[in-house]
Wavefront OBJ file of the C-alpha trace (Angstrom):
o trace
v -6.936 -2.645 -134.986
v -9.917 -1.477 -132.670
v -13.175 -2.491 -133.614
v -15.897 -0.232 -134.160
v -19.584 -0.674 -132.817
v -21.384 -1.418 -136.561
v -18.350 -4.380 -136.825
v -19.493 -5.240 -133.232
v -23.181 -5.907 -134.584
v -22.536 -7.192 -137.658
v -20.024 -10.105 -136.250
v -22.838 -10.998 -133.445
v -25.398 -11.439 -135.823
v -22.863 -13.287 -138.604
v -22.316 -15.673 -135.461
v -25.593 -16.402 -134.550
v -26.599 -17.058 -138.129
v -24.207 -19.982 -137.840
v -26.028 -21.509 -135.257
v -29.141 -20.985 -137.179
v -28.238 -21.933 -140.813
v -30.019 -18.831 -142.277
v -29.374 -14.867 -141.475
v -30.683 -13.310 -138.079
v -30.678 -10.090 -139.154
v -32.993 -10.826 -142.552
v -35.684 -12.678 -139.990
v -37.813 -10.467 -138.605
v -41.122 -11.907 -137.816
v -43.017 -15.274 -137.292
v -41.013 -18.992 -136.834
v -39.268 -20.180 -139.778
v -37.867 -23.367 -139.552
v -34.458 -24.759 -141.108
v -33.196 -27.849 -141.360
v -29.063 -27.964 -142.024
v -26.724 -30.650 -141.397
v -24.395 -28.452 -139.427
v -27.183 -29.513 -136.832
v -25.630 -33.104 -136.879
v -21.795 -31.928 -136.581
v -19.809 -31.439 -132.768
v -19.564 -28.304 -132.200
v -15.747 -27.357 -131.368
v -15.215 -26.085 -127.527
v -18.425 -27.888 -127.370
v -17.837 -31.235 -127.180
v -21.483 -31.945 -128.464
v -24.065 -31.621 -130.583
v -26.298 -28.871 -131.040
v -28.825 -30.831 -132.918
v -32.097 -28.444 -132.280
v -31.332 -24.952 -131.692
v -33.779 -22.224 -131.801
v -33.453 -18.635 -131.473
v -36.185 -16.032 -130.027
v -35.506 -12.452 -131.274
v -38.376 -10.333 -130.469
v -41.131 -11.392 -132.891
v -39.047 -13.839 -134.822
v -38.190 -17.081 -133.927
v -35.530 -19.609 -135.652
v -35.957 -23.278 -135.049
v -32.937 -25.020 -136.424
v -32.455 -28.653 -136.396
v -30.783 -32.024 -137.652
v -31.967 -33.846 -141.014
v -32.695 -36.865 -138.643
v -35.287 -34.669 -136.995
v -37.149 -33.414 -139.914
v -40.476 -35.927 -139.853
v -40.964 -34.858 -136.423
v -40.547 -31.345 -136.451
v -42.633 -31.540 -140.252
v -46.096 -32.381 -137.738
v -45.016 -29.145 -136.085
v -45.020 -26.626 -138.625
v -48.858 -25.241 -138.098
v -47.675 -24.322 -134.952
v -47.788 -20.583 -134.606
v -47.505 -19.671 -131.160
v -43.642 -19.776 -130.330
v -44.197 -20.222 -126.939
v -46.523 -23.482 -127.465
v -43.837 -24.561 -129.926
v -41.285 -24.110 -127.272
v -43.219 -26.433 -124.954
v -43.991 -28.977 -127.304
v -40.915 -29.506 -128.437
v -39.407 -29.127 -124.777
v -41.548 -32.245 -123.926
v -39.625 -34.870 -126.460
v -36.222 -33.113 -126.321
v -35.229 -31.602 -123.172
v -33.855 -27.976 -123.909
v -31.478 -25.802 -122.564
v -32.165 -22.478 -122.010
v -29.665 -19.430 -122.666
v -29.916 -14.960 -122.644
v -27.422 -14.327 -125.862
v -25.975 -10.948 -125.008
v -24.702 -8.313 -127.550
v -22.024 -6.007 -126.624
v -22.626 -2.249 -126.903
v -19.606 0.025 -125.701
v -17.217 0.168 -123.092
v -18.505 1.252 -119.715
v -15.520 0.077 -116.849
v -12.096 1.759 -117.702
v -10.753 1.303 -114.102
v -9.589 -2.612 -114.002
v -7.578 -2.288 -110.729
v -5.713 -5.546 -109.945
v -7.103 -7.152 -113.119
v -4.257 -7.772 -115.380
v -3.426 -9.852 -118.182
v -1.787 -13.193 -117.216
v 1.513 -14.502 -118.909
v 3.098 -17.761 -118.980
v 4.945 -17.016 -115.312
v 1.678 -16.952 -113.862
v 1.432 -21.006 -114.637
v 1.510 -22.084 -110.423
v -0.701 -19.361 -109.286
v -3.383 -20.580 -111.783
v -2.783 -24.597 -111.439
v -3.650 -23.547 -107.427
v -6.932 -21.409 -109.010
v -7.865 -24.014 -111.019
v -8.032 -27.096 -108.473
v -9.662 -24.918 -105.826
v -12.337 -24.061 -108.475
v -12.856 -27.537 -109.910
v -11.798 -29.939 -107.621
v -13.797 -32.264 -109.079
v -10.944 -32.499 -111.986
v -8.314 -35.308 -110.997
v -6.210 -35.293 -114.484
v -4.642 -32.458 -115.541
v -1.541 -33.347 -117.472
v -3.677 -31.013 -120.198
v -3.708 -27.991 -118.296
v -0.444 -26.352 -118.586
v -0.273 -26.692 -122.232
v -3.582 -25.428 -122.501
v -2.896 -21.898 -120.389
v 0.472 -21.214 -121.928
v -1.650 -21.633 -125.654
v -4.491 -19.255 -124.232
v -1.820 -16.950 -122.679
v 0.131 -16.830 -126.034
v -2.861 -15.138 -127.267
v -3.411 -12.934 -125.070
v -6.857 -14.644 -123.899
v -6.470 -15.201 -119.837
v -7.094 -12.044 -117.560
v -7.213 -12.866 -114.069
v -8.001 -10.558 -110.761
v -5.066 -11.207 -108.011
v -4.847 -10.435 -104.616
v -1.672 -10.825 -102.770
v -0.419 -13.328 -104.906
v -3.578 -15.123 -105.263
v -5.082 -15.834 -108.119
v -9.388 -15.242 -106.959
v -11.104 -14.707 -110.606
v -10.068 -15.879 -114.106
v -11.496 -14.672 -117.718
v -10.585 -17.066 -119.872
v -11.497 -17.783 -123.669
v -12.847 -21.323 -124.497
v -12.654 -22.432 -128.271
v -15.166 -21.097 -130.555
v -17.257 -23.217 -132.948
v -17.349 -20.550 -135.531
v -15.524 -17.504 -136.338
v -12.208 -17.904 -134.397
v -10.264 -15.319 -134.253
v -13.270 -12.810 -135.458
v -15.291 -13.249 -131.762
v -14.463 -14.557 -128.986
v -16.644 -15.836 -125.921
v -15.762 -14.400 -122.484
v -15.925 -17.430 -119.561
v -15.398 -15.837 -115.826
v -15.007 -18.066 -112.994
v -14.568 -16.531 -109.317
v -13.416 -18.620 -105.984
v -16.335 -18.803 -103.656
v -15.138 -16.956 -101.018
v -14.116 -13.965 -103.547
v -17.969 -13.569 -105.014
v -19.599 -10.458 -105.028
v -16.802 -8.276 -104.712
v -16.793 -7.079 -108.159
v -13.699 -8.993 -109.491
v -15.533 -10.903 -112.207
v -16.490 -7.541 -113.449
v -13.284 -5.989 -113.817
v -11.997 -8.934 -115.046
v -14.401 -9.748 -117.599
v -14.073 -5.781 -118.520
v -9.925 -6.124 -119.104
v -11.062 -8.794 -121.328
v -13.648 -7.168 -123.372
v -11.451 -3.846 -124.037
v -8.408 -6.017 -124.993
v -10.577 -8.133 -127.470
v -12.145 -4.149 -128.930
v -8.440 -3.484 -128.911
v -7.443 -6.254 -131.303
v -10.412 -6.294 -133.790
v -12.241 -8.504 -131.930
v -15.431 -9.245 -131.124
v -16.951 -9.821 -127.148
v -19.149 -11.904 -126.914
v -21.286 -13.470 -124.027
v -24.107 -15.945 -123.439
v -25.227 -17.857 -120.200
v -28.201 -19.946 -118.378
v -31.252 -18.241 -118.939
v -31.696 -17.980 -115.197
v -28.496 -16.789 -114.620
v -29.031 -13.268 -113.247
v -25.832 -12.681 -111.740
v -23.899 -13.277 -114.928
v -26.399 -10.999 -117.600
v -26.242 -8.069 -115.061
v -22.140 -8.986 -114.612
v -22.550 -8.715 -118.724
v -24.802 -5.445 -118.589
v -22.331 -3.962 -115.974
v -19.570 -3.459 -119.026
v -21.530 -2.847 -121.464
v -23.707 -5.876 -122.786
v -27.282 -5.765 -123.532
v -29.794 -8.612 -124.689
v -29.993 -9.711 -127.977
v -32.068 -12.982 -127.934
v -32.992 -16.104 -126.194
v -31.813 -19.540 -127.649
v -33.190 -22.885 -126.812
v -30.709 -26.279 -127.203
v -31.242 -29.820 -127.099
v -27.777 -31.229 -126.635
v -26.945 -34.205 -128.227
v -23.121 -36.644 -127.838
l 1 2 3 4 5 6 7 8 9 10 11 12 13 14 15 16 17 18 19 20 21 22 23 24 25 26 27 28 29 30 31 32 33 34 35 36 37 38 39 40 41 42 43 44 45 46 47 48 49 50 51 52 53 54 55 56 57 58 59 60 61 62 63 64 65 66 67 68 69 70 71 72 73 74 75 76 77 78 79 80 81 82 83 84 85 86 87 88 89 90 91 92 93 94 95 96 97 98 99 100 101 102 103 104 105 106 107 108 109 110 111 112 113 114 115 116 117 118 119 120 121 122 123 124 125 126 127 128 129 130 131 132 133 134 135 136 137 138 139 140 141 142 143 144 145 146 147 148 149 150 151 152 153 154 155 156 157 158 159 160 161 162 163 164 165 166 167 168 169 170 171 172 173 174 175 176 177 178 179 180 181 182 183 184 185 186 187 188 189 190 191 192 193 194 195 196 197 198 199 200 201 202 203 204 205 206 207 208 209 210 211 212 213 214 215 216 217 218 219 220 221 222 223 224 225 226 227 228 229 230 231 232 233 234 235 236 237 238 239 240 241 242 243 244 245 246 247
């Protein structure tokens, strides 16, 4: 069943609030900090830790964070500048920094040689995959792992004469499976800047609308190519989130 754009928002903020142990949506001003021991748990798809994790929404600003942490972040709490706090904290714990994008409506309805990909399609993306990390020697994983994603419906890939160039694929979630779904793009070098990650990434979105779910999209903070890739099919901002990492 298609999703409609107040189910969009709702999810986005329900998923974030994860993140942050508290609601997004009932924080509108100042820092609040929360401590919650989903800070100390891997995150699934992750593979780590987010054990501080703080959200910047306008005027309000979440800092979430592991029990373990809780004497130091207690000396920080007269802290009211969230950009001081940001840069205190950034100077004991190295963070991460992220745009969080929040998907609007549908703006690309022309996906040209983007299509969905289907377990027959298993060479042409073992090929796509080595060229784009050949740094991966072991990948006795990887066929199992596309003909799960493809079962779903999950990989959309741009082709050109056989050739798989871009891929949309849809990494595990940590929360919410099934209810939103990140959208990862990955283009071959030589096929950048030709719009393909677009229309792929596009496919992807209106197939997830399609089947009640929700887009979703985050990247490095410093990322331009990939928020105005985002804004190009119908993403806008939402917040900024700041991670220290942890195994």
């Amino acid at each position: 069943m298609k999703i409609d754009a107040r189910e969009i928002k709702k999810r986005t903020y329900d998923y974030y609030s994860c993140f942050c142990g508290v609601g997004v949506s009932n924080f509108k001003h100042g820092i609040q900090f929360v401590c919650t021991d989903e800070r100390s748990r891997i995150l699934k798809g992750f593979g780590c830790k987010y054990s501080i994790y703080i959200l910047c929404k306008e005027d309000a600003c979440i800092v979430s964070y592991s029990p373990k942490y809780q004497p130091y972040f207690d000396e920080l709490t007269q802290l009211t500048d969230v950009m001081e706090l940001i840069a205190t904290i950034n100077q004991s714990y190295p963070l991460k920094a992220y745009q969080l994008m929040e998907f609007v409506e549908e703006c690309v309805f022309d996906y040209k040689d983007a299509r969905m990909l289907k377990r027959d399609d298993y060479p042409m993306f073992e090929t796509f995959f080595k060229k784009a990390y050949p740094s991966v020697s072991e990948i006795g994983w990887l066929k199992a792992y596309f003909e799960g994603k493809v079962d779903k419906g999950f990989f959309f890939g741009y082709i050109i004469v056989d050739e798989l160039v871009a891929l949309c694929d849809a990494p595990d979630m940590p929360y919410m499976e099934g209810y939103i779904q990140h959208t990862g793009i990955v283009t071959l070098p030589e096929y950048r800047r030709k719009g393909y990650a677009k229309l792929c990434a596009a496919l992807a979105t209106h197939h997830h609308i399609q089947s009640g779910i929700v887009p979703q999209w985050e990247c490095a903070l410093d990322n331009v190519a990939s928020i105005q890739v985002a804004k190009s099919i119908g993403y806008k901002e939402f917040a900024q989130a700041f991670i220290f990492e942890e195994s």
